[in-house]
C-alpha positions as CSV (number, residue, x, y, z in Angstrom):
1,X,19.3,-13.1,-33.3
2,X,16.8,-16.0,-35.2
3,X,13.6,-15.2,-34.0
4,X,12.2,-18.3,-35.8
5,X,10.3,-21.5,-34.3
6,X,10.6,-24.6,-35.1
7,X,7.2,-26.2,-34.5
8,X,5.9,-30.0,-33.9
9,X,1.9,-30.1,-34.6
10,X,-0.3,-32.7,-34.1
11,X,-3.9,-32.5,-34.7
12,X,-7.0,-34.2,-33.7
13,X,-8.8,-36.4,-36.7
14,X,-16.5,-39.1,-0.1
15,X,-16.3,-38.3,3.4
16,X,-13.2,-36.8,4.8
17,X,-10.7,-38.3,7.0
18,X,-10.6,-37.8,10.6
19,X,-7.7,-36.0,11.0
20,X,-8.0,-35.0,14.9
21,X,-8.8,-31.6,15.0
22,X,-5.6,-31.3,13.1
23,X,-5.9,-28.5,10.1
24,X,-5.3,-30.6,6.6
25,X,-2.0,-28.5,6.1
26,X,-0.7,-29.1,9.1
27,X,-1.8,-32.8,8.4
28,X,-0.2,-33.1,5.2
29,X,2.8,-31.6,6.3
30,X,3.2,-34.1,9.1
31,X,2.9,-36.9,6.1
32,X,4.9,-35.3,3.8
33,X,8.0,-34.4,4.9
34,X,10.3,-32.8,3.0
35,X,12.9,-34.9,1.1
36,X,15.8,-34.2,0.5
37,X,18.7,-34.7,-2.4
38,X,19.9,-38.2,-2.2
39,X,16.9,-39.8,-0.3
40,X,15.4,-42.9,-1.4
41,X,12.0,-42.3,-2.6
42,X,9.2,-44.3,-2.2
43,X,7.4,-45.5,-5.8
44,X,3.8,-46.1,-5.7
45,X,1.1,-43.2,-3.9
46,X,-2.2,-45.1,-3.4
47,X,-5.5,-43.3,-4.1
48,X,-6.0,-40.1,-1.6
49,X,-9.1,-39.1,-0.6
50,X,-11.0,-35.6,-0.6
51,X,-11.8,-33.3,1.9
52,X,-14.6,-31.4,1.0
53,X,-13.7,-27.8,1.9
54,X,-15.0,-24.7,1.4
55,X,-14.0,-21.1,0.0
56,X,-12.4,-18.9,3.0
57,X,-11.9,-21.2,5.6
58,X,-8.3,-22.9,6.8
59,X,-7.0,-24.9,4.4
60,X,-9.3,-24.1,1.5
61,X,-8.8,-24.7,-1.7
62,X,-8.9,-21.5,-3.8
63,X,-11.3,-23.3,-6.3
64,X,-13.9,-24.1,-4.1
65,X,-13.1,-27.7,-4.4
66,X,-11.2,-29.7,-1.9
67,X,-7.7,-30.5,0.0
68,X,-6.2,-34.5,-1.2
69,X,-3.4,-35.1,1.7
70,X,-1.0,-37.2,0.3
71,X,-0.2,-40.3,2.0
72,X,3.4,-41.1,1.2
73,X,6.3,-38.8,-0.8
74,X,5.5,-37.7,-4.2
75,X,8.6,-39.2,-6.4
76,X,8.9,-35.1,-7.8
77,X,13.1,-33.7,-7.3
78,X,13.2,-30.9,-4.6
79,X,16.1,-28.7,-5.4
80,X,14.9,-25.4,-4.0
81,X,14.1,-25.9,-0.5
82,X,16.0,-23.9,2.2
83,X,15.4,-20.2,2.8
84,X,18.1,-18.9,1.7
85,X,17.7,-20.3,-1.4
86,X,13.9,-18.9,-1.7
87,X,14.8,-15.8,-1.7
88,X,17.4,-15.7,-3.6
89,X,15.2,-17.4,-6.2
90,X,12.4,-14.5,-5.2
91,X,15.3,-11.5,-6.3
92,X,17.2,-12.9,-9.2
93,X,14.5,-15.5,-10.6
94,X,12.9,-13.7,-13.8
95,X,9.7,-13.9,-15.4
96,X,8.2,-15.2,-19.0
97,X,9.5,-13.1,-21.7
98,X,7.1,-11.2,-23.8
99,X,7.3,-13.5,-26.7
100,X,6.9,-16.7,-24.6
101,X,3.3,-15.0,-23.5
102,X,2.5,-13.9,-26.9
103,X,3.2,-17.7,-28.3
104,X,1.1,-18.9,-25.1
105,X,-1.7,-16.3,-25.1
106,X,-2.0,-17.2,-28.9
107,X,-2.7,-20.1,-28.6
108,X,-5.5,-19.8,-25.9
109,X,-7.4,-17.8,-27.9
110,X,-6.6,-20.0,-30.7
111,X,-8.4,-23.0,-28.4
112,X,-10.8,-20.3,-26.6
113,X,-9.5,-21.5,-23.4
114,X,-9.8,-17.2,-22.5
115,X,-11.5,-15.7,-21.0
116,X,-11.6,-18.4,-18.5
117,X,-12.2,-19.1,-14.7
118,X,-9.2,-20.6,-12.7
119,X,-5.6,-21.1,-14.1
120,X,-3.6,-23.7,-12.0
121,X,1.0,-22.2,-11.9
122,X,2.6,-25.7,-11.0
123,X,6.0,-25.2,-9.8
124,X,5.2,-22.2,-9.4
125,X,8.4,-21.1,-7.6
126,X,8.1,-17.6,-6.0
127,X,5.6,-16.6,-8.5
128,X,7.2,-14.7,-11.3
129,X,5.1,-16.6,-14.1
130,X,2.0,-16.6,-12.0
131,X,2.1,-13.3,-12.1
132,X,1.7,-13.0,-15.7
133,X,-1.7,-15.4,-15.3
134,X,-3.6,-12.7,-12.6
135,X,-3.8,-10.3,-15.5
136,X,-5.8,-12.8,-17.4
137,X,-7.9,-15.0,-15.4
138,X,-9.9,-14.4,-13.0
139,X,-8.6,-17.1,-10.4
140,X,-5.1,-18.4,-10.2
141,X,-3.6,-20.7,-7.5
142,X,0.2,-21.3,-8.0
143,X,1.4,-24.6,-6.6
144,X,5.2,-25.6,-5.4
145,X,5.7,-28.7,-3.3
146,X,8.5,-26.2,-1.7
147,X,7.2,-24.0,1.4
148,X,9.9,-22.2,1.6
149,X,9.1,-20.7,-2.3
150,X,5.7,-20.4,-1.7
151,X,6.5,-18.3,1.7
152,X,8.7,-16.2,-0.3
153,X,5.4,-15.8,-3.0
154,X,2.6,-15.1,-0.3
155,X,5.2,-12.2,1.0
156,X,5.9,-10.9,-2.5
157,X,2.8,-7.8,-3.3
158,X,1.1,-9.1,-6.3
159,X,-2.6,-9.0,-7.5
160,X,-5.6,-9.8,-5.2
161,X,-6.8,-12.8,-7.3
162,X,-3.7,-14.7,-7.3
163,X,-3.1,-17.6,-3.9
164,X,-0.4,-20.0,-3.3
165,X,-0.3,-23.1,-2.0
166,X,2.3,-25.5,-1.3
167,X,1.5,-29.0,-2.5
168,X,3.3,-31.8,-5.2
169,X,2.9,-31.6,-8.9
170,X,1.7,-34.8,-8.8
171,X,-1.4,-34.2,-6.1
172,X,-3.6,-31.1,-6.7
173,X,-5.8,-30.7,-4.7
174,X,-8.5,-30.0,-6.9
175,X,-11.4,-31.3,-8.5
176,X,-11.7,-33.1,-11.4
177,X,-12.2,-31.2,-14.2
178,X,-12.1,-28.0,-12.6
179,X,-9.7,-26.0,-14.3
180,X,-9.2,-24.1,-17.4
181,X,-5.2,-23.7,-18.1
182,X,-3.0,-25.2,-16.2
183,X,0.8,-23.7,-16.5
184,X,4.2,-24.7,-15.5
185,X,7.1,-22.2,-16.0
186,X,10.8,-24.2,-15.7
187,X,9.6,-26.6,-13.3
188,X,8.3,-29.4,-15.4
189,X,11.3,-31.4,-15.8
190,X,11.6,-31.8,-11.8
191,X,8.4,-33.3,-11.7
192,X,7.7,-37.0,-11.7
193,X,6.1,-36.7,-15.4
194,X,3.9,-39.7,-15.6
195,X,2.4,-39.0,-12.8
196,X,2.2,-35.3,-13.0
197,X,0.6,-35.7,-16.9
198,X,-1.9,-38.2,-15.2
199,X,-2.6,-35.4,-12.6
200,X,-3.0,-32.9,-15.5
201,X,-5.6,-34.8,-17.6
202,X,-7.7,-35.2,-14.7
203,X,-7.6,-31.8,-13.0
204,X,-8.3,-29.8,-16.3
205,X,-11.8,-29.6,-17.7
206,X,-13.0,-30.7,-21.4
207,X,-11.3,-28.2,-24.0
208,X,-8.8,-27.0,-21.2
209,X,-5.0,-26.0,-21.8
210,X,-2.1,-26.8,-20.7
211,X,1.1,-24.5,-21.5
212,X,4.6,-26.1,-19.7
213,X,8.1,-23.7,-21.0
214,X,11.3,-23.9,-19.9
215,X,14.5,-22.0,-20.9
216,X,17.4,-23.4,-21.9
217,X,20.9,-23.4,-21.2
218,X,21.6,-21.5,-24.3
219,X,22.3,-18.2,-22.9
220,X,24.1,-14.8,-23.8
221,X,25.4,-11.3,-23.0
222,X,24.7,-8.5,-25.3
223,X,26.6,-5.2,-24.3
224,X,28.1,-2.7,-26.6
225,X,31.0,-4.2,-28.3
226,X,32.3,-6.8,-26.1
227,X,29.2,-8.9,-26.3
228,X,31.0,-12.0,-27.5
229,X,34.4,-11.7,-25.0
230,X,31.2,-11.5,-22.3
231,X,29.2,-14.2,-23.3
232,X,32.8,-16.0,-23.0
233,X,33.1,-15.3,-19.5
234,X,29.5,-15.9,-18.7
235,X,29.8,-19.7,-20.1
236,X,33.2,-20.4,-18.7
237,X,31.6,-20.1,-15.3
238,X,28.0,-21.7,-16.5
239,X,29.9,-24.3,-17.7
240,X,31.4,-25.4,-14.5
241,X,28.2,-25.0,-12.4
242,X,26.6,-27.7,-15.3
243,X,28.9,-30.0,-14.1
244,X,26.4,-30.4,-11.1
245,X,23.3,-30.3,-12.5
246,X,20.9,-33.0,-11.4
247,X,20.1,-36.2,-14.2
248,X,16.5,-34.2,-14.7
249,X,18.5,-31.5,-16.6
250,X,18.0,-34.2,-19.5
251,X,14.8,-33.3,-20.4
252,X,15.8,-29.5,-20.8
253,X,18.6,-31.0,-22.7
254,X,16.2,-32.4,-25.2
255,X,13.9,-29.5,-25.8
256,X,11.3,-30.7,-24.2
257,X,10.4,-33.2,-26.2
258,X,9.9,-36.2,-23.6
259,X,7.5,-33.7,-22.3
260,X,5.8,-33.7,-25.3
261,X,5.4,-36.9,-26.3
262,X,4.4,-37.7,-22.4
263,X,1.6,-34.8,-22.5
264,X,-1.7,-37.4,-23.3
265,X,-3.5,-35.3,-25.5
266,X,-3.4,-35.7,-29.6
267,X,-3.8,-31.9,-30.1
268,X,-0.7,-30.2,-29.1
269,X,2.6,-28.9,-30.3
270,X,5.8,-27.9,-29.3
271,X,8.0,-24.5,-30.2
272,X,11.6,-25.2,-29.4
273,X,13.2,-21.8,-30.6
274,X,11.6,-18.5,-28.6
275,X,14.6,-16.2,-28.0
276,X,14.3,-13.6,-26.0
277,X,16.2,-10.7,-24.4
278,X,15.8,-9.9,-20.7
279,X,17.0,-6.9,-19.3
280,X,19.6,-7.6,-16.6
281,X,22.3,-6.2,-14.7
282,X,25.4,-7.4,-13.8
283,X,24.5,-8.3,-10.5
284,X,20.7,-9.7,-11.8
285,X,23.0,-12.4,-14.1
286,X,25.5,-13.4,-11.2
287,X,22.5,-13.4,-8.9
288,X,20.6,-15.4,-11.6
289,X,23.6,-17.7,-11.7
290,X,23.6,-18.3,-8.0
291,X,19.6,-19.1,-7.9
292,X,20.3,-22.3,-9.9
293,X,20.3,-25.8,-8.4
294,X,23.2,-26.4,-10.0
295,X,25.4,-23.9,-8.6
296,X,23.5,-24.4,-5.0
297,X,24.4,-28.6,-5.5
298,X,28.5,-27.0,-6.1
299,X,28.1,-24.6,-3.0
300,X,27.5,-27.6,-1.1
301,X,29.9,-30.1,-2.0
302,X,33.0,-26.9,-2.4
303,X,31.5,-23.6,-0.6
304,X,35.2,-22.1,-0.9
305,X,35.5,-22.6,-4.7
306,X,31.9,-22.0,-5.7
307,X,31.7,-18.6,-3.9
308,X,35.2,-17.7,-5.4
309,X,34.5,-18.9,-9.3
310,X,30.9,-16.9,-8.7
311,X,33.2,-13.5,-7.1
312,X,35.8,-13.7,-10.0
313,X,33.1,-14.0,-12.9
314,X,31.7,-10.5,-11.5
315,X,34.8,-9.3,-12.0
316,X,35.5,-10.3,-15.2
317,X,32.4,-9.4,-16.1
318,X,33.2,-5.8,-15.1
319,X,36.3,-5.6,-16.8
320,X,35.5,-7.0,-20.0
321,X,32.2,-4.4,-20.1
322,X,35.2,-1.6,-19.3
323,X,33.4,-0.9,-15.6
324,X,32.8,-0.9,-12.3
325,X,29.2,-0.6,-11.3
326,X,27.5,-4.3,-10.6
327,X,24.3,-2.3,-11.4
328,X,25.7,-1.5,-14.6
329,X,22.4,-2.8,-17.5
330,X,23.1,-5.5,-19.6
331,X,20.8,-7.7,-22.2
332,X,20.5,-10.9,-20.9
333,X,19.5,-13.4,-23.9
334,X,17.8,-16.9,-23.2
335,X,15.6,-19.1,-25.4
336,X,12.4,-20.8,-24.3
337,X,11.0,-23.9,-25.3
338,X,6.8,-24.6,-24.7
339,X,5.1,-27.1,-24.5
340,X,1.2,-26.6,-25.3
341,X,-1.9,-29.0,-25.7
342,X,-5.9,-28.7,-25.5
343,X,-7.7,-31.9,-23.7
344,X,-10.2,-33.3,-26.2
345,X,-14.1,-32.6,-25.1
């Protein structure tokens, strides 16, 4: 496999609300319902104000800064709302290769954005990149405007200095300049950018990071000597679940790169080939397959053939790799793209 990356650089030359003795989550949940696929979406979010909280209490924010409740719908895609889907998402989801943190954590030291205070996961899903921040900062919050993933991350064990909040990308509710990296791990093309980039530069402090990956849908199966006949099978099935991906698949499509050139800060770059191998089993790929929005969007529109197509690709799966365990290991191969940039001082 080409372990090379292709690399873009480009270098530098007031009081709160009344709310009624309501709690602000409960607050901003009443204002923010959930929306769902094919709702119109409201456009413009006028300026929300602050409620100062403090560390501890309901409704804190981890930072010691403050809640915003946001007064209309943020324009971000929800794909991954129900339960069922959470934890599905929870099992089968997995977290950032070890090259994809290498190329990250390189370039933090590279910026000397670590050591460093508070790291801000947006999108965080179920928390299987956030994860991968507690071990290096001494405060992370993960954010995901969907409850029922951030449910499914509070009840997940993981390490004492990591909370989770559910909020939009587009609304932290933090102060300005108050954080040190800010991560998003294959959420950022769900968001609404411009607003989410606007929401980056202000949240993050002078000489803070930002670090936004995603994989792609350039996938493989590595096992013995039927790799290629099972890579076969794999994208016959992939292949139809693409057919219903949402328009937002675009920017994975691209690499990234409307990302990039959206991200508002002159130093940054982009690595658009970082291939790596996860270790699967056959159950962890069709389970992985099953977490997507994609194949959730087919499940709804054809429940009967979605759950069959998913069914028979196990099976071929198993008889292609010559047998019958679904537990049976397998090398699941996917390459990442990143997106990383240092706000000027």
């Amino acid at each position: 496999m080409n372990k090379s990356r292709a690399v873009e650089r480009l270098r530098p030359g007031s009081a709160a609300p009344d709310l009624g003795g309501i709690e602000p989550l409960e607050a901003a949940r009443r204002i923010f319902p959930p929306i769902r696929p094919g709702w119109a979406v409201p456009g413009a979010v006028p300026a929300i104000p602050r409620l100062p909280l403090g560390l501890g209490g309901a409704g804190s924010c981890w930072c010691g800064g403050c809640w915003r409740v946001p007064a209309q719908p943020s324009m971000a895609t929800q794909m991954f709302e129900g339960k069922g889907h959470a934890a599905v998402y929870q099992k089968y989801r997995f977290a950032p290769g070890k090259e994809l943190k290498r190329i990250i954590l390189s370039y933090l030291q590279e910026k000397k954005a670590i050591p460093a205070e508070l790291a801000v996961d947006v999108g965080c899903g179920s928390g299987q990149g956030t994860e991968f921040l507690g071990e290096h900062f001494k405060k992370v919050v993960g954010t995901d405007i969907s409850e029922a993933q951030i449910q499914e991350a509070k009840e997940t064990p993981g390490m004492p200095n990591i909370s989770y909040l559910a909020c939009p990308a587009e609304e932290l509710p933090l102060q300005d300049g108050s954080v040190d990296v800010l991560t998003s791990f294959t959420a950022a093309h769900w968001f609404d950018i411009p607003k989410f980039m606007k929401e980056a530069e202000r949240v993050l402090r002078p000489g803070g990071c930002v670090a936004i990956s995603t994989y792609t849908v350039d996938m493989s199966l590595r096992y013995g000597d039927c790799s290629e006949k099972l890579t076969k099978v794999f994208r016959e099935c992939w292949d139809q679940f693409l057919k219903y991906s949402h328009d937002r698949i675009k920017y994975v499509l691209d690499n990234y790169k409307t990302i990039f050139e959206a991200l508002p800060f002159p130093d940054k770059k982009r690595v658009t080939d970082i291939y790596e191998p996860i270790p699967m089993t056959v159950e962890g790929v069709v389970g992985y397959m099953e977490s997507t929005s994609s194949y959730q969007t087919f499940k709804k529109s054809d429940p009967k053939t979605a759950t069959s197509l998913l069914q028979e690709t196990e099976k071929r799966m198993l008889e292609t790799m010559g047998v019958s365990s679904r537990e049976t290991p397998v090398e699941f191969w996917v390459r990442h793209v990143c997106v990383l940039g240092c706000k000027g001082c």
